[in-house]
N, CA, C and O of each residue as an XYZ file, in Angstrom:
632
protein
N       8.329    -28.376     37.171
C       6.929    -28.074     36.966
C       6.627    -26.648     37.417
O       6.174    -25.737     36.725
N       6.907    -26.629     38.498
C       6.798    -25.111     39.487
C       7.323    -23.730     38.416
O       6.844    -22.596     38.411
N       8.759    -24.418     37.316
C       9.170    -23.014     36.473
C       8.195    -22.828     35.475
O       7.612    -21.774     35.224
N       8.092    -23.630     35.069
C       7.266    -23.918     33.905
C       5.632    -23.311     34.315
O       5.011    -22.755     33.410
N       5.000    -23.439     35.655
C       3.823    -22.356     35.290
C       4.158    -21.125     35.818
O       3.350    -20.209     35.664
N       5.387    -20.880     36.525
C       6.005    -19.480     36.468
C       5.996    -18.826     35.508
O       5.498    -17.704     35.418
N       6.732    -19.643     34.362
C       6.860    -18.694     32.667
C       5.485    -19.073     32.010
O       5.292    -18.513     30.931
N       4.534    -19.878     32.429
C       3.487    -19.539     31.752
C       2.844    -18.475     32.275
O       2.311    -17.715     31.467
N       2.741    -18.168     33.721
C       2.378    -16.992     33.736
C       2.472    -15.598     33.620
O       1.601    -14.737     33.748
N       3.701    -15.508     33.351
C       4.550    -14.009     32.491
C       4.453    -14.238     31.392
O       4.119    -13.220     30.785
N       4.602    -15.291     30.604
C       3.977    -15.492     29.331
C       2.509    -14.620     29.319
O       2.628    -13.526     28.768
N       1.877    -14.762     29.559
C      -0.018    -14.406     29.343
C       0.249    -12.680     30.439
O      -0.372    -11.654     30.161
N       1.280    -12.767     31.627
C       0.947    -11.065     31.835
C       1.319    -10.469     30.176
O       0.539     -9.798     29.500
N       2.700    -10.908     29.754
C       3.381     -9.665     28.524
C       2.496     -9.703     27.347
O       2.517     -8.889     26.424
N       1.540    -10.954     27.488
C       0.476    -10.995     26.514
C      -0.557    -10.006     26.291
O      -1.078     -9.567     25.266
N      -0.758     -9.705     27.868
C      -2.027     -9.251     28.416
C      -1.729     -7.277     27.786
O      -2.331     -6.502     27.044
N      -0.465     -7.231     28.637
C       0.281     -5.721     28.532
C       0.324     -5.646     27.020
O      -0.370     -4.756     26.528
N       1.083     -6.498     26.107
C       1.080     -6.353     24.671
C       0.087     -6.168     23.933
O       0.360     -5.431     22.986
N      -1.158     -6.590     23.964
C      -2.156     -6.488     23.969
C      -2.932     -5.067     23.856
O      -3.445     -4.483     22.902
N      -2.791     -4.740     25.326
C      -3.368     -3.407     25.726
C      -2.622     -2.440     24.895
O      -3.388     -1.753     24.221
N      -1.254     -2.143     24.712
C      -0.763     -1.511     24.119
C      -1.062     -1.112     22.529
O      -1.191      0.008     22.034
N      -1.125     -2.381     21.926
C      -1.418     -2.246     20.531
C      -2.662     -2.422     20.444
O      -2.821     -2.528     19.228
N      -4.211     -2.584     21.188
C      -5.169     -2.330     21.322
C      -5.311     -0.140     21.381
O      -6.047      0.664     20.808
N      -4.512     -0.049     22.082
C      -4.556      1.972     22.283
C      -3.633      2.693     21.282
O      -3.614      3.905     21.070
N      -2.621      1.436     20.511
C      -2.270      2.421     19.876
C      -2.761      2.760     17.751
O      -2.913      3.749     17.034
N      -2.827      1.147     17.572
C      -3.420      1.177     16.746
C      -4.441      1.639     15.733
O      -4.099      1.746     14.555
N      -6.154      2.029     16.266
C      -6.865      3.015     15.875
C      -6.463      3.933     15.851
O      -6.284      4.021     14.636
N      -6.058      4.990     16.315
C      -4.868      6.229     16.455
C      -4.557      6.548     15.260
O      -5.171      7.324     14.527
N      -2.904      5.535     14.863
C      -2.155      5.586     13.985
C      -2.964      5.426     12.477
O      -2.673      6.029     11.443
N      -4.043      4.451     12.664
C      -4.641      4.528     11.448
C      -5.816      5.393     11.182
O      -6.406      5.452     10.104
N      -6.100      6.048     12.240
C      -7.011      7.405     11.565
C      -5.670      8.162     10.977
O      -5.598      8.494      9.794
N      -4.779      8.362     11.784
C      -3.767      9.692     11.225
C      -3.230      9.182      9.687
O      -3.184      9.981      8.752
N      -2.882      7.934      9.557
C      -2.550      7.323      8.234
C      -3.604      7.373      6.683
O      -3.398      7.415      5.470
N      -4.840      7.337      7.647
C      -5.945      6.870      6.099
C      -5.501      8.485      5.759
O      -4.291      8.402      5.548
N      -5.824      9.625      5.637
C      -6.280     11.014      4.796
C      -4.593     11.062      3.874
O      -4.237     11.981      3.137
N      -4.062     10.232      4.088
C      -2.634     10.564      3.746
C      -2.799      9.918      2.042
O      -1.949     10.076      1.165
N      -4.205      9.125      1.872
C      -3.924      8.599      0.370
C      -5.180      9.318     -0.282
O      -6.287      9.522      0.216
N      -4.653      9.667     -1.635
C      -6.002     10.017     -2.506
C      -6.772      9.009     -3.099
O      -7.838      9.452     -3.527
N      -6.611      7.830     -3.272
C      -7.014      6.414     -3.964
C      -7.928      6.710     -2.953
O      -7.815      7.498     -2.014
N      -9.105      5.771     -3.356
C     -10.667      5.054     -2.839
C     -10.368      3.576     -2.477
O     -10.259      2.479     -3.025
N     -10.304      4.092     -1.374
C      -9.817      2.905     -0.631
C     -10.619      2.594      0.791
O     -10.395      3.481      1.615
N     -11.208      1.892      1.115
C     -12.079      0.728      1.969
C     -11.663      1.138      3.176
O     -10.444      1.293      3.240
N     -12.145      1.319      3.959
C     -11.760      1.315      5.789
C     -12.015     -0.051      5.855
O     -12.123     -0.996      5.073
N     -12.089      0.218      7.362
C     -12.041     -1.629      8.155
C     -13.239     -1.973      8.173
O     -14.037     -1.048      8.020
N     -13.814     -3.375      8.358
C     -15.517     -3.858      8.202
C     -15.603     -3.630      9.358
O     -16.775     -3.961      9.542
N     -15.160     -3.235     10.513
C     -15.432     -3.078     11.630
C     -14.781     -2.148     12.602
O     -13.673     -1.934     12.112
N     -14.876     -1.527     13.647
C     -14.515     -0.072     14.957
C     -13.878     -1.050     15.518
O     -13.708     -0.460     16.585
N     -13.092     -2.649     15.786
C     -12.478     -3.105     16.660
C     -10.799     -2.728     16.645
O     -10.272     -2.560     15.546
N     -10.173     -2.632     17.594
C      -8.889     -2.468     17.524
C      -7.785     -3.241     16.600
O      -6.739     -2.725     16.206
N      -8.168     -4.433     16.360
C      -7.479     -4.977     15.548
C      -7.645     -4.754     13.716
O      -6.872     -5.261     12.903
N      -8.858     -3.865     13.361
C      -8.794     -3.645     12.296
C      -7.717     -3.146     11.471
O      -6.641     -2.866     11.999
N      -7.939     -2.974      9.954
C      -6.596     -2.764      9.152
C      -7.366     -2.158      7.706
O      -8.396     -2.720      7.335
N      -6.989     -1.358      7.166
C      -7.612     -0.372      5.989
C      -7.127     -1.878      4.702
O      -6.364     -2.781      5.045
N      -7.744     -1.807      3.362
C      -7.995     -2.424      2.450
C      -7.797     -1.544      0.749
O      -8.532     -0.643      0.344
N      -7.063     -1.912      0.293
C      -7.383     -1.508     -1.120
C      -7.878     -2.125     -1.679
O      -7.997     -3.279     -1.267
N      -8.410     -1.788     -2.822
C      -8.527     -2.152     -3.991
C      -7.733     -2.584     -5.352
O      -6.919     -1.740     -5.727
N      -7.848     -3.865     -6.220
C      -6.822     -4.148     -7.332
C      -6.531     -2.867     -8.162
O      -5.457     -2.461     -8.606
N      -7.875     -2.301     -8.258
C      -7.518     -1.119     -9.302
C      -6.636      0.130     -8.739
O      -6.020      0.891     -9.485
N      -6.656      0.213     -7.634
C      -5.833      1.186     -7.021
C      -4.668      0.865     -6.570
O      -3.689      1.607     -6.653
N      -4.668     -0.844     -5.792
C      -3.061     -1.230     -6.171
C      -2.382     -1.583     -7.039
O      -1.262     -2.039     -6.810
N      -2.920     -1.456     -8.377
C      -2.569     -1.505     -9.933
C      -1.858     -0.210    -10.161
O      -0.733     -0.139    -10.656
N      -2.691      0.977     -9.709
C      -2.612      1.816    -10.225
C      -0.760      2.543     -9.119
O       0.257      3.042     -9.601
N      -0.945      2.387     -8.328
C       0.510      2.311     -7.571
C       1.600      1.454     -8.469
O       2.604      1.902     -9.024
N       1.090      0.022     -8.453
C       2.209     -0.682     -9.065
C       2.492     -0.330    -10.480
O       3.599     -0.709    -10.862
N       1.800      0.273    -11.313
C       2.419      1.023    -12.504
C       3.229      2.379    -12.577
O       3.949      2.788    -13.489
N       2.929      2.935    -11.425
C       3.494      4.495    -10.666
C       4.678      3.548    -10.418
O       5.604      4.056    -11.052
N       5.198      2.239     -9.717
C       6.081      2.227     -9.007
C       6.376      3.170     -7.433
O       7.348      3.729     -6.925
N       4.890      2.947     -7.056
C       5.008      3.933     -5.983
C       4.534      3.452     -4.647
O       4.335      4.068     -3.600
N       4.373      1.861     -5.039
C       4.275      0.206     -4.247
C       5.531     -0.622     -3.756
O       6.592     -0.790     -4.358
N       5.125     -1.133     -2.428
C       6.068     -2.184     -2.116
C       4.660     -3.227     -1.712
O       3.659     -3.012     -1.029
N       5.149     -4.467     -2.516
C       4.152     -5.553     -2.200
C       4.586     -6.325     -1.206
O       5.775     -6.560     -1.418
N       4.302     -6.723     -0.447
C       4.866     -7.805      0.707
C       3.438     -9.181      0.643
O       2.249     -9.219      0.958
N       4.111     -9.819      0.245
C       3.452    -11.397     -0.176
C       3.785    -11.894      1.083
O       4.934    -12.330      1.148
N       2.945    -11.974      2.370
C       2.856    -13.013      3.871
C       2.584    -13.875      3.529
O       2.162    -14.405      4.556
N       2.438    -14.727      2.591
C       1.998    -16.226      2.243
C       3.564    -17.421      2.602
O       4.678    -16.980      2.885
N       3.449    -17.923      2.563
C       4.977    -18.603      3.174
C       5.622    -18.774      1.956
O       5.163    -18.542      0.838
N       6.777    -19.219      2.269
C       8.188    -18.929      0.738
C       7.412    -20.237     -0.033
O       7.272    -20.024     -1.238
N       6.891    -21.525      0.423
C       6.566    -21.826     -0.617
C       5.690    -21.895     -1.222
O       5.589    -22.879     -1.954
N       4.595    -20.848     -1.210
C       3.468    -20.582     -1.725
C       4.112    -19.345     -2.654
O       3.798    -19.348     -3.844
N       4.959    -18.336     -2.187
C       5.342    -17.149     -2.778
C       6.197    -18.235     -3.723
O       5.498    -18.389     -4.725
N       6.884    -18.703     -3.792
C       7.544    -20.058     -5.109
C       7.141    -20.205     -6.071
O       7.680    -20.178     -7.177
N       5.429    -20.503     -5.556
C       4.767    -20.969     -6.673
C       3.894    -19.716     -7.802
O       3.479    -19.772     -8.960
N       3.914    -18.748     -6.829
C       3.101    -17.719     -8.065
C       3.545    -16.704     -7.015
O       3.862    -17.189     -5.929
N       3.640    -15.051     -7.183
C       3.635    -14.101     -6.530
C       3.314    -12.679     -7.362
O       3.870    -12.795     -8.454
N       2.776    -11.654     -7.290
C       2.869    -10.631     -7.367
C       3.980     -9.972     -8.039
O       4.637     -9.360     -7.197
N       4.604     -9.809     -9.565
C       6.001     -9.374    -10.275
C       6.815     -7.969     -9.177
O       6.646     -6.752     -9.114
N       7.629     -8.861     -8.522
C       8.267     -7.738     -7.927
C       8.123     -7.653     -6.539
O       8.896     -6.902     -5.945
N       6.959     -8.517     -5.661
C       6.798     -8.540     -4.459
C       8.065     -8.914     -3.829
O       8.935     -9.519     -4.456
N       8.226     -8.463     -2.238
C       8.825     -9.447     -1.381
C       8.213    -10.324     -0.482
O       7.049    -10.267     -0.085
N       9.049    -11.114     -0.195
C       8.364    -12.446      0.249
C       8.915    -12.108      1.732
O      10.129    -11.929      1.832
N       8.173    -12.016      2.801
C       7.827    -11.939      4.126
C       7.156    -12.405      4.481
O       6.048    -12.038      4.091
N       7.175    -13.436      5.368
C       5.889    -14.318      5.831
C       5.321    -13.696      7.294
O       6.179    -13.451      8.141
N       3.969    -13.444      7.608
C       3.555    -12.417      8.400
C       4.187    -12.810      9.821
O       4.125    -11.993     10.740
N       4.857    -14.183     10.020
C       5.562    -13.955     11.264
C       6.603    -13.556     11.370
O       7.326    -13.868     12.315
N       7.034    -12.578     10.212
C       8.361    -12.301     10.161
C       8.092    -10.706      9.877
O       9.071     -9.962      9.938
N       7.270    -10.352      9.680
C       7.065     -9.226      9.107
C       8.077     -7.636      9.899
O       9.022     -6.985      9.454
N       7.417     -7.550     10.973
C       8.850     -6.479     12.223
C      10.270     -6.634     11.603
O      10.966     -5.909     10.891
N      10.445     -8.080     12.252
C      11.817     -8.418     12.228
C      12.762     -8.327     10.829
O      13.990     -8.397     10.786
N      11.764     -8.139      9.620
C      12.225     -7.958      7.952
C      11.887     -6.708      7.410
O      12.548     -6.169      6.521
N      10.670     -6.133      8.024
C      10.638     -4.618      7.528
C      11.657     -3.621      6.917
O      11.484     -2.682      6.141
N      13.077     -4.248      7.666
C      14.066     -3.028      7.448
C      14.179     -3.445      5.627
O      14.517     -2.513      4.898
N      13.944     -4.581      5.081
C      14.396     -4.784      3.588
C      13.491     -3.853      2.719
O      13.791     -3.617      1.548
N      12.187     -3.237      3.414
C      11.460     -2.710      2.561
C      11.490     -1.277      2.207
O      11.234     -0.507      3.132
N      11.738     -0.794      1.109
C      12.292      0.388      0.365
C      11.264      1.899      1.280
O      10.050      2.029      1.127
N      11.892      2.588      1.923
C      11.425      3.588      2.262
C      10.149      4.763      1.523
O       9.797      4.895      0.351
N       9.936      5.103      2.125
C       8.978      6.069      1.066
C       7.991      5.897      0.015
O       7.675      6.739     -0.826
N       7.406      4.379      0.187
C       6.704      3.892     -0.994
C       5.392      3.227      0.072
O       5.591      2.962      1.257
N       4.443      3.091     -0.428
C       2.684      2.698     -0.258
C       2.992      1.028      0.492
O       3.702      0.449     -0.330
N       2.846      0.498      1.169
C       3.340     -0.755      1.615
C       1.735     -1.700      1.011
O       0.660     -1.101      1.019
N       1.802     -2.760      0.667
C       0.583     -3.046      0.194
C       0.820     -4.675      0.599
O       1.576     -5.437     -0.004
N      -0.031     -5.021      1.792
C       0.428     -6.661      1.906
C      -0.465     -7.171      1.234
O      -1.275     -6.492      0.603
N      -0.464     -8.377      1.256
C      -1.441     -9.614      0.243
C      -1.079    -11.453      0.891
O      -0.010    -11.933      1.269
N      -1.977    -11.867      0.825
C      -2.095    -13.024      1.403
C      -2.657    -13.819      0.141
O      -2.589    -13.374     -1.005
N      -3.347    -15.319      0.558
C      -4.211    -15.956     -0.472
C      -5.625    -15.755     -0.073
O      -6.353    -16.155     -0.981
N      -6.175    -15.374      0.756
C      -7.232    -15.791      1.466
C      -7.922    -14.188      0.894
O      -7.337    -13.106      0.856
N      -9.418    -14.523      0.471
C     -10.313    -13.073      0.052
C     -10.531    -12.231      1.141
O     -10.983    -11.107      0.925
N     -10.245    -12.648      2.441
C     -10.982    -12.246      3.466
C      -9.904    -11.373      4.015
O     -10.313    -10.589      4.871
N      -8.280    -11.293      3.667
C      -7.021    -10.546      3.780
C      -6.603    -11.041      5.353
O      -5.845    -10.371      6.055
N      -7.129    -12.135      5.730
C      -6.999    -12.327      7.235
C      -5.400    -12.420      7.398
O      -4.867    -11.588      8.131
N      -4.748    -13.218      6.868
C      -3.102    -12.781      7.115
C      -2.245    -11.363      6.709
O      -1.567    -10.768      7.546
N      -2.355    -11.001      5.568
C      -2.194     -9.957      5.176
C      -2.891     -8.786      5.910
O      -2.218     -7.775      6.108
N      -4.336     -8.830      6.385
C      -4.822     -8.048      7.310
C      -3.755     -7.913      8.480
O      -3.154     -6.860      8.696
N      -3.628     -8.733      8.996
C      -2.608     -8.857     10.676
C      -2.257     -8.160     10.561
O      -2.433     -7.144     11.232
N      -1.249     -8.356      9.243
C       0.226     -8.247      9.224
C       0.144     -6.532      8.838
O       1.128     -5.866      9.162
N      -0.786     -5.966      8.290
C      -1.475     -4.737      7.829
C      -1.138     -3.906      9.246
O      -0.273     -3.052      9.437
N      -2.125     -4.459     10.165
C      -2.777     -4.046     11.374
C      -1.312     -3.787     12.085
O      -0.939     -2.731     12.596
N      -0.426     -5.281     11.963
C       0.982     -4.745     13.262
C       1.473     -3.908     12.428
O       1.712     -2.988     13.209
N       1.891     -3.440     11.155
C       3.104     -2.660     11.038
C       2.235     -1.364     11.353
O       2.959     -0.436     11.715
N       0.888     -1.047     11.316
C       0.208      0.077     11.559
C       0.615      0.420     13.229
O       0.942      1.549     13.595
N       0.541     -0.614     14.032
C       0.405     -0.449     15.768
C       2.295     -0.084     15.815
O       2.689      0.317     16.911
N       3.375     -0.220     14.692
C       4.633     -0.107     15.029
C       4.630      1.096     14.317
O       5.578      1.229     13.543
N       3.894      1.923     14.366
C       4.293      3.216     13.304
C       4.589      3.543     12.612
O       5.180      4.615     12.485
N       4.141      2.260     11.294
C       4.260      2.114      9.935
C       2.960      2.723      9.688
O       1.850      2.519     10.179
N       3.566      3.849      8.438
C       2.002      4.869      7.720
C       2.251      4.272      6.474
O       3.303      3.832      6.011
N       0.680      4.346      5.821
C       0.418      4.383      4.619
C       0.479      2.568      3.923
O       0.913      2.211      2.828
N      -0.005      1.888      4.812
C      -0.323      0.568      5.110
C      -1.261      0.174      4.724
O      -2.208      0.791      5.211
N      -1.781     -1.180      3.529
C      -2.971     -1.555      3.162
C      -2.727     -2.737      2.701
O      -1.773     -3.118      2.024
N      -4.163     -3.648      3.326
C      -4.034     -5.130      2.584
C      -4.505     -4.911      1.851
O      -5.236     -3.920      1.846
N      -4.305     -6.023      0.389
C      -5.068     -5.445     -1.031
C      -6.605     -6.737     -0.844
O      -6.348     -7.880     -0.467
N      -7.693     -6.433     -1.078
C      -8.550     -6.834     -1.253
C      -9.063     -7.766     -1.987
O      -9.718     -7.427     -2.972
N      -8.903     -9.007     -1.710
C      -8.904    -10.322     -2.544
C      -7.216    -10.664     -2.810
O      -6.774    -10.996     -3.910
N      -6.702    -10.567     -2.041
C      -5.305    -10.705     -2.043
C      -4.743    -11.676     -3.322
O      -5.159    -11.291     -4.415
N      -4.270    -12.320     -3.341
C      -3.493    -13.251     -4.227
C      -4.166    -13.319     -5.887
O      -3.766    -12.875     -6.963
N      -5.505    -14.189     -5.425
C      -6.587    -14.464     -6.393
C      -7.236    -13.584     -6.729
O      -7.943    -13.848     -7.701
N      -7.343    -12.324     -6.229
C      -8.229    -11.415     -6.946
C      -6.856    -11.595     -7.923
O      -6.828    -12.402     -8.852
N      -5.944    -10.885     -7.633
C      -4.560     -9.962     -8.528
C      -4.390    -11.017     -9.646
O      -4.224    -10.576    -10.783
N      -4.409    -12.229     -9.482
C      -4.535    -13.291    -10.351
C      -5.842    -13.186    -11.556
O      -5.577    -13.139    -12.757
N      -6.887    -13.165    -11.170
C      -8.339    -13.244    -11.652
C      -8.309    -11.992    -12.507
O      -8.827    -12.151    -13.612
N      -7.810    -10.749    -12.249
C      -7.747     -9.395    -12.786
C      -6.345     -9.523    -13.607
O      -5.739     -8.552    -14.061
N      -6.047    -10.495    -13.690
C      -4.572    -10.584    -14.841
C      -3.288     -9.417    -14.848
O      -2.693     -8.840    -15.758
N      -3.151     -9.375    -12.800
C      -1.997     -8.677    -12.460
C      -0.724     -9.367    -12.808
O      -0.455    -10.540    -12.554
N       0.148     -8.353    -13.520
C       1.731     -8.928    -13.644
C       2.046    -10.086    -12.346
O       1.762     -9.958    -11.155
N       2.550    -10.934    -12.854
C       2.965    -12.333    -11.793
C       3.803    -12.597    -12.181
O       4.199    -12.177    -13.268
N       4.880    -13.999    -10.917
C       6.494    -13.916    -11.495
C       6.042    -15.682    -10.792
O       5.000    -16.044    -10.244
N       6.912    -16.218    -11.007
C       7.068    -17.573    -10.166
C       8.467    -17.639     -9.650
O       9.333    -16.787     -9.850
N       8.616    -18.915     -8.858
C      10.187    -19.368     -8.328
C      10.248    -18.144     -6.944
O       9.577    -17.167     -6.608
N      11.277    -18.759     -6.505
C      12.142    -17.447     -5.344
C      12.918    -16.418     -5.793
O      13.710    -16.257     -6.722
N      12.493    -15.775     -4.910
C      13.522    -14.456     -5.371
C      14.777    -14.032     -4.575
O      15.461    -13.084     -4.961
């Protein structure tokens, strides 16, 4: 019993420290990141630290016909199964750090979730921004907008 609220309580300090860290470093990285795109593209609905910048379909359209996009679909493999983005990779946002290295250098990173509100895809936006990933954006109406606007789509795994 005695270890066990030992590691709960270093649990919640590295929480606390992790926290603070990507609370100071985050806003930072994403002022220096937004001027880096010419697209019209959305800041955060809010000044809190955890915010994350937003595109738009028409502007992540307009990348994914450049080929000048990497889509990362955080929805889990079997939601990405059932419909995805032509060409996305499938990273589920608790994996996102630890898989980054698969994603092609030098290209617009553009996550997407199912949810309108980009709340997973947001996160996942927000950490690769606090790890010193530039040029980072959830797309805006994630899944179902890109669907609704009759974006190229693929099914199955990839």
């Amino acid at each position: 019993m005695r270890k066990a609220v030992v590691l709960a309580v270093i649990c919640i300090l590295i929480a606390a420290v992790a926290g603070a860290q990507y609370k100071s470093q985050a806003p930072q990285q994403q002022q220096k990141a937004a001027p880096q795109s010419p697209l019209k593209i959305e800041g955060a609905r809010t000044a809190t630290p955890g915010s994350f910048p937003r595109i738009s379909y028409e502007d992540a359209m307009k990348l994914y016909k450049e080929n000048k996009a990497v889509f990362i679909d955080v929805r889990s493999n079997e939601q990405f199964a059932l419909g995805h983005i032509k060409g996305a990779l499938s990273i589920p946002g608790s994996q996102i750090i630890k898989r980054f290295s698969e994603v092609q250098p030098g290209k617009t990173v553009i996550t997407y979730c199912a949810c309108d509100a980009e709340q997973s895809s947001g996160r996942a936006a927000a950490t690769l921004i606090a790890h010193g990933v530039k040029n980072v954006w959830a797309l805006k109406g994630g899944w179902d907008e890109w669907k609704a606007n009759g974006g190229p789509r693929a099914a199955g795994p990839k």
